[in-house]
N, C-alpha and C positions, 0 to 999 in steps of 0.2 A: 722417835725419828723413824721416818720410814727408809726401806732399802734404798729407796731411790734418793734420798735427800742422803743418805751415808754415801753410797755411791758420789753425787755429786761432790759433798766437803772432802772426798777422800782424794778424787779427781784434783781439785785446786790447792791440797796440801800437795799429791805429788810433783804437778806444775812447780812449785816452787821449789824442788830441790834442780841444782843448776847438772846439766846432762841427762835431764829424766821428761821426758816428753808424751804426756796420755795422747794416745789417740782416739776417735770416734770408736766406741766398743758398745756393744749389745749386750743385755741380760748382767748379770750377777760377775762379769769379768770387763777386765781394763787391760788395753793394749797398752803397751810403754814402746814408745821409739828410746833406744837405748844402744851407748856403743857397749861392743863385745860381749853381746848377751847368753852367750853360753857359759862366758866365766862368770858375769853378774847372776845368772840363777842358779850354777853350782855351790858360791859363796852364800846365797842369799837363803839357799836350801839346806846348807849348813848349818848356818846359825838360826832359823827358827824350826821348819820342818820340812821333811823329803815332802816335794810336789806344790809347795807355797807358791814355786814361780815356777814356769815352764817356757820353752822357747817354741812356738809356732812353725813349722817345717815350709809352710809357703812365702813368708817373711822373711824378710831381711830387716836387720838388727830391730827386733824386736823384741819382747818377753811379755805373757800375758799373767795375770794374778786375779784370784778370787776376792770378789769386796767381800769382806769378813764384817765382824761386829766392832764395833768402833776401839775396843781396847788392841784387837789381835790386828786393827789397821795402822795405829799407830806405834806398834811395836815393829811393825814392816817400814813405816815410814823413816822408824830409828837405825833400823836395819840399812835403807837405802843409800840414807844422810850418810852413814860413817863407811859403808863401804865405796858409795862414789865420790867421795869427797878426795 
């Protein structure tokens, strides 16, 4: 699978977590329209690692993430499930 097709299925699993919105995003990261994004990437940097999410300074409620390899995406995904949920 190439970056770009991981990119994409990683794009429409996030879609499907309910409050977790990708945005149009460029290269090797993905914007999330998300509420309270400072607390969602302090918790979210917790439980897997310092820098996994970050919050964009010229945004609002957003949080951007690096597309990883398909195991450390969907350990983000499990990540997002249980803490937005």
């Amino acid at each position: 699978m190439t970056s770009g097709e991981e990119k994409e299925r990683f794009c429409s699993r996030l879609a499907s977590i309910p409050g977790i919105h990708p945005m149009p995003s460029i290269g090797d990261w993905i914007l999330l329209e998300v509420q309270a994004p400072s607390d969602l990437a302090r918790k979210v940097n917790r439980r897997m690692s310092a820098g996994v999410m970050s919050v964009p300074r010229h945004l609002d409620n957003a949080v951007r993430i690096h597309v990883s390899d398909p195991k450390t995406n969907e350990q983000l995904l499990r990540a997002l499930r249980d803490l937005v949920a």
